[in-house]
C-alpha positions in Angstrom: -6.4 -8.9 -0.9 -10.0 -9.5 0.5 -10.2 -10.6 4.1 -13.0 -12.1 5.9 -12.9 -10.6 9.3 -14.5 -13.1 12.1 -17.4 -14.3 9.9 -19.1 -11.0 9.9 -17.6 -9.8 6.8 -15.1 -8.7 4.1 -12.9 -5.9 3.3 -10.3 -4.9 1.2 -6.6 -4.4 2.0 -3.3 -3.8 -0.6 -1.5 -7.0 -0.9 1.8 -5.3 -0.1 0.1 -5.0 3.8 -1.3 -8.4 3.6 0.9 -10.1 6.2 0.1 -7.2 8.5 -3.1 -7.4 8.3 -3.1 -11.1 8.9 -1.1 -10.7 12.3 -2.8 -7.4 13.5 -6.4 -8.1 12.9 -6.3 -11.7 12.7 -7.9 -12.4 9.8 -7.6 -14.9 6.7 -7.7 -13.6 3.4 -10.6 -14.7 1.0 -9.0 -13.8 -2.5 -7.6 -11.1 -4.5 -8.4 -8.1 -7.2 -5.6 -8.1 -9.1 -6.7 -5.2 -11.2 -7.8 -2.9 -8.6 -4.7 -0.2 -8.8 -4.0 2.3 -5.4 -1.6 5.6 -6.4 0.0 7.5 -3.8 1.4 11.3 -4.2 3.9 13.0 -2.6 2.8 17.2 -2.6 5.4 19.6 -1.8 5.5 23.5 -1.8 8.9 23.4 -3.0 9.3 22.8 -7.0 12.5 20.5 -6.4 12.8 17.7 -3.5 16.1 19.3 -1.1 15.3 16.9 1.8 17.4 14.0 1.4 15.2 11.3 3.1 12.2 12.8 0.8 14.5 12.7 -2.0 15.7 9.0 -1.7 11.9 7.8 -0.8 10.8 9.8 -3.2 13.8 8.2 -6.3 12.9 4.4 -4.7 9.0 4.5 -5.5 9.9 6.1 -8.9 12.3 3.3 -9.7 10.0 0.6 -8.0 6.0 1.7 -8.4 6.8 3.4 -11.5 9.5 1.8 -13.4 
């Protein structure tokens, strides 16, 4: 999503935010970039994910983002 921001500008923000950014900053979005891609990591010191709210965030995005 770009977003003009009070006639002095544009900037980007993910389309998964867009409402968001609608509401928060008040702004109307201008068009989209479809094939700009954004990837996230998750780093831990630990070779295996024990937590088990890091392990179900963690098995969601791999199903969802990455399936």
């Amino acid at each position: 999503m770009v977003v003009l921001a009070h006639g002095a500008g544009i900037f980007p923000a993910p389309e998964v935010l867009a409402a968001e950014v609608r509401r928060q900053y008040r702004v109307e979005a201008v068009g989209s970039a479809a094939e700009v891609r954004e990837r996230f990591y998750a780093i831990s010191v630990e070779r295996r994910i024990k937590h088990p709210a890091v392990a179900a965030i963690t098995e969601r995005a791999q199903r969802e983002l990455f399936a």
